[in-house]
C-alpha positions as protocol buffer text, in pm:
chain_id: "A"
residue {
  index: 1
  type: UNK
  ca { x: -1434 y: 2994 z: -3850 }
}
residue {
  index: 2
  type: UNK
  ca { x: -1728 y: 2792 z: -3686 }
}
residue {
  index: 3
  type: UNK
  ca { x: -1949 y: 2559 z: -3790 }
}
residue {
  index: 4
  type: UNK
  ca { x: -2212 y: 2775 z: -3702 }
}
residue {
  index: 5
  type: UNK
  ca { x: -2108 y: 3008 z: -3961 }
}
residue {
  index: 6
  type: UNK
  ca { x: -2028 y: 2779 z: -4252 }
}
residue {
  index: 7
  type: UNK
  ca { x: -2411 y: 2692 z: -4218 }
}
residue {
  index: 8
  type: UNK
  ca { x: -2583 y: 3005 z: -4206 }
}
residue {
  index: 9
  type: UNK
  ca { x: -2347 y: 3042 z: -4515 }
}
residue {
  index: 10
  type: UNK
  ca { x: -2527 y: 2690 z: -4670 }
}
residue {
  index: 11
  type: UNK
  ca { x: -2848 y: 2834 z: -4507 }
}
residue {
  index: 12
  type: UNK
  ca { x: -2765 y: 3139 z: -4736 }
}
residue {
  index: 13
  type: UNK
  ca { x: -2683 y: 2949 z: -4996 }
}
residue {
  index: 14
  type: UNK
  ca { x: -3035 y: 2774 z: -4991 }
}
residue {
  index: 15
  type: UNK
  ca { x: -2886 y: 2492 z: -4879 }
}
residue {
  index: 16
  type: UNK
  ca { x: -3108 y: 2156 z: -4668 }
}
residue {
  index: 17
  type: UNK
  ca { x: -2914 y: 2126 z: -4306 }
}
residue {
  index: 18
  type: UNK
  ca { x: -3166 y: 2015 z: -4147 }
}
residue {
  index: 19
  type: UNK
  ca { x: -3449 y: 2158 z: -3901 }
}
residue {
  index: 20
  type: UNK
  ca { x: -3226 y: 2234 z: -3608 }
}
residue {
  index: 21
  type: UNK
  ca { x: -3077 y: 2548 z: -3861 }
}
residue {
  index: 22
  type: UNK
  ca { x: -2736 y: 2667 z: -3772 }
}
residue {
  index: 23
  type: UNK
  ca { x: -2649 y: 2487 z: -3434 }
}
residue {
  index: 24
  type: UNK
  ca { x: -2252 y: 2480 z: -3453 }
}
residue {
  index: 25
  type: UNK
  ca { x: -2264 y: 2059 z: -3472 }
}
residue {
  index: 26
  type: UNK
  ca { x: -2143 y: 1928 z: -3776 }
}
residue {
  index: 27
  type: UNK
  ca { x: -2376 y: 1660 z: -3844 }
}
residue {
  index: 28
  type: UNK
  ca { x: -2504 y: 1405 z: -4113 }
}
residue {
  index: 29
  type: UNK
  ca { x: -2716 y: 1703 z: -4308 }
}
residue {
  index: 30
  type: UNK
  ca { x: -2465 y: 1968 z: -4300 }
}
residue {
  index: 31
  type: UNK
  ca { x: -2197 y: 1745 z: -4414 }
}
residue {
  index: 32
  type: UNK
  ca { x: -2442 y: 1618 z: -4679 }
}
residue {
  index: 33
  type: UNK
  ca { x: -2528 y: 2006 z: -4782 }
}
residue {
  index: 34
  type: UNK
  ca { x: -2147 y: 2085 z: -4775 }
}
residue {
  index: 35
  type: UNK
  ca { x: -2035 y: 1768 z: -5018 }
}
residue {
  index: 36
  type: UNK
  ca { x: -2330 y: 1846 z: -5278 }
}
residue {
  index: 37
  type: UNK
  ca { x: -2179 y: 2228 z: -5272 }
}
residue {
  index: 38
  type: UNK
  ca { x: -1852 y: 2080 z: -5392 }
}
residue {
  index: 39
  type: UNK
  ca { x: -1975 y: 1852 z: -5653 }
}
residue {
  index: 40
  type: UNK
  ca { x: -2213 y: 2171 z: -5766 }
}
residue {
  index: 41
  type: UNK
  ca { x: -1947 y: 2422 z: -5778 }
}
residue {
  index: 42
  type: UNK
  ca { x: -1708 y: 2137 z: -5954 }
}
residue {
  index: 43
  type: UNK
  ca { x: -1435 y: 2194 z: -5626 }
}
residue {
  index: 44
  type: UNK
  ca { x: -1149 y: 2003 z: -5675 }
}
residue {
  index: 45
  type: UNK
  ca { x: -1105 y: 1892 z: -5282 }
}
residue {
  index: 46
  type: UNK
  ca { x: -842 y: 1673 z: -5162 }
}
residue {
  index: 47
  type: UNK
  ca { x: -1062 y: 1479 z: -4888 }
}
residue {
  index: 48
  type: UNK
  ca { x: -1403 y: 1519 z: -4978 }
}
residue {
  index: 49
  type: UNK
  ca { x: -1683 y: 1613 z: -4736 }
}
residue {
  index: 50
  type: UNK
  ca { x: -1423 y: 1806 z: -4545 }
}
residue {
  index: 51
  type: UNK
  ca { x: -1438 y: 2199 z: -4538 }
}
residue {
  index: 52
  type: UNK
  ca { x: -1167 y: 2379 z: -4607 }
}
residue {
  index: 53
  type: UNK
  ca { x: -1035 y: 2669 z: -4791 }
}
residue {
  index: 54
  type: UNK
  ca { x: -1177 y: 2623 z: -5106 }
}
residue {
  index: 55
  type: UNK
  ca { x: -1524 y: 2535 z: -4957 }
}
residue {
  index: 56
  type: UNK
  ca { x: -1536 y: 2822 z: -4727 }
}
residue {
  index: 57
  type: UNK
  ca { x: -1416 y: 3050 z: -5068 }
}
residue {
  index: 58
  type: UNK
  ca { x: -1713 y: 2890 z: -5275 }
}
residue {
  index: 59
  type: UNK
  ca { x: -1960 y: 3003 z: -4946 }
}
residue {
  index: 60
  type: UNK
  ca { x: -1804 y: 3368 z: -4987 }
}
residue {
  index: 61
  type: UNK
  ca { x: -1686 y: 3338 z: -4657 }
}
residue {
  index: 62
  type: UNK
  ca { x: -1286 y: 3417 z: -4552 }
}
residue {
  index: 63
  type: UNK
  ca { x: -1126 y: 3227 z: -4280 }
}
residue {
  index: 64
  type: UNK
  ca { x: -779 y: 3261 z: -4119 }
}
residue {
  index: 65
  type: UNK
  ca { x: -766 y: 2910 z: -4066 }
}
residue {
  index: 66
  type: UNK
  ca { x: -1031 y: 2584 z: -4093 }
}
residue {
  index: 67
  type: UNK
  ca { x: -1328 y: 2517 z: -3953 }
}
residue {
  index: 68
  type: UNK
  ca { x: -1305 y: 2442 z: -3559 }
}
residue {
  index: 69
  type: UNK
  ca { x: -1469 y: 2105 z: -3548 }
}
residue {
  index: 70
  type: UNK
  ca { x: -1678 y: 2058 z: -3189 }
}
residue {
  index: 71
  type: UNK
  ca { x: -1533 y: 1766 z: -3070 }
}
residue {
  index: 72
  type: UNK
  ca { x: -1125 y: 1897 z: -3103 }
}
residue {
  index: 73
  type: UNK
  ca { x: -1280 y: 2234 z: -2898 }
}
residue {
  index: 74
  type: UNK
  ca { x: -1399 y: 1972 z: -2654 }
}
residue {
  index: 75
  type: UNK
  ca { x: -1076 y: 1741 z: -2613 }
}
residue {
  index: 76
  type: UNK
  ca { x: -859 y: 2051 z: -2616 }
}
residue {
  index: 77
  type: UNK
  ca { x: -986 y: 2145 z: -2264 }
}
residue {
  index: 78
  type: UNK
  ca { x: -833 y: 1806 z: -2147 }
}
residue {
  index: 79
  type: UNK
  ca { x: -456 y: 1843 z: -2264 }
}
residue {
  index: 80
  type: UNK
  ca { x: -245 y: 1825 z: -1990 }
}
residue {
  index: 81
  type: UNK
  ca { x: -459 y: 1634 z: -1735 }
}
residue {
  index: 82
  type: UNK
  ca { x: -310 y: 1327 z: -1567 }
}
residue {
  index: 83
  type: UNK
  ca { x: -537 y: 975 z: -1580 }
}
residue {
  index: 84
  type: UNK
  ca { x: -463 y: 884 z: -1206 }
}
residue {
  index: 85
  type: UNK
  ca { x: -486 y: 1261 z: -1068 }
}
residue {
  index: 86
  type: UNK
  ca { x: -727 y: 1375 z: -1287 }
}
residue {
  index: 87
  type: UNK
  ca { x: -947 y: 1069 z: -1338 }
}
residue {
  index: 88
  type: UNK
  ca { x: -1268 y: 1196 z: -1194 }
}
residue {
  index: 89
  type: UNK
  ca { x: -1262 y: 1469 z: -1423 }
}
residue {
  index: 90
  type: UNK
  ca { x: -1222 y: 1275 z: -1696 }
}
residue {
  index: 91
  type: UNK
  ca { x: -1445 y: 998 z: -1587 }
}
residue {
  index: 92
  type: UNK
  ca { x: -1697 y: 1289 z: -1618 }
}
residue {
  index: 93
  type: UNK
  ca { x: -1610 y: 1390 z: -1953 }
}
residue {
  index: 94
  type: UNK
  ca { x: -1820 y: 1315 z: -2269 }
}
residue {
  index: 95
  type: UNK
  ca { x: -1510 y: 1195 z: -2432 }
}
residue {
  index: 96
  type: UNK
  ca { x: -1479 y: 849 z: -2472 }
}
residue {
  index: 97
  type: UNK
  ca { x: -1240 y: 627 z: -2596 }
}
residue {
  index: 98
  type: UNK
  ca { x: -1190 y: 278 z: -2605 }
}
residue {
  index: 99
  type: UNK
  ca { x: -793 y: 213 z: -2402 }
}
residue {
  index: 100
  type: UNK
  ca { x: -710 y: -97 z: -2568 }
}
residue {
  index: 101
  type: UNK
  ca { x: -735 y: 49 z: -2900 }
}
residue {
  index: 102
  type: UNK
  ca { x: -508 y: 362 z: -2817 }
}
residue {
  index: 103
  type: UNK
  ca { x: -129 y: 250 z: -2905 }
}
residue {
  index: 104
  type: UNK
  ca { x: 37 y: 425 z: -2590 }
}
């Protein structure tokens, strides 16, 4: 399941994500259409503003597992890289995080 697809499903659903339409990034107007869906159709969800089974059930959509958020599809191309060997590659990346806050 993409993002892409849970908002065509809000697009569907007549849902406001904003004028970009369904461009697979999980922004401040998609998150906004998906957390008025669950207080519309009364969801009961766990951590709200998050989409997961029961959100994707009240779009009529099915899923064999949650939403693929952008940013994990972007770190996962990074596991297994070494900072010293690897460090111009991820010097390049668009990842960034802040060392001293990371508990190694």
């Amino acid at each position: 399941m993409t993002v892409a697809e849970i908002q065509r499903a809000l697009l569907a659903h007549g849902d406001d994500i904003g004028p970009s339409g369904a461009d697979n990034d999980l922004g401040r107007l998609t998150i906004a259409a998906v957390t008025a869906l669950q207080k519309a159709e009364k969801l009961d969800i766990l951590y709200p503003d998050t989409i997961g089974p029961k959100t994707i059930a009240a779009l009529g959509l099915s899923s064999a597992g949650p939403v693929a958020l952008p940013w994990i599809a972007e770190a996962h191309r990074y596991l297994g890289l070494h900072e010293r060997k690897d460090a111009a590659r991820l010097d390049a990346s668009e990842i960034r995080v802040a060392a001293p806050s990371l508990a190694w």
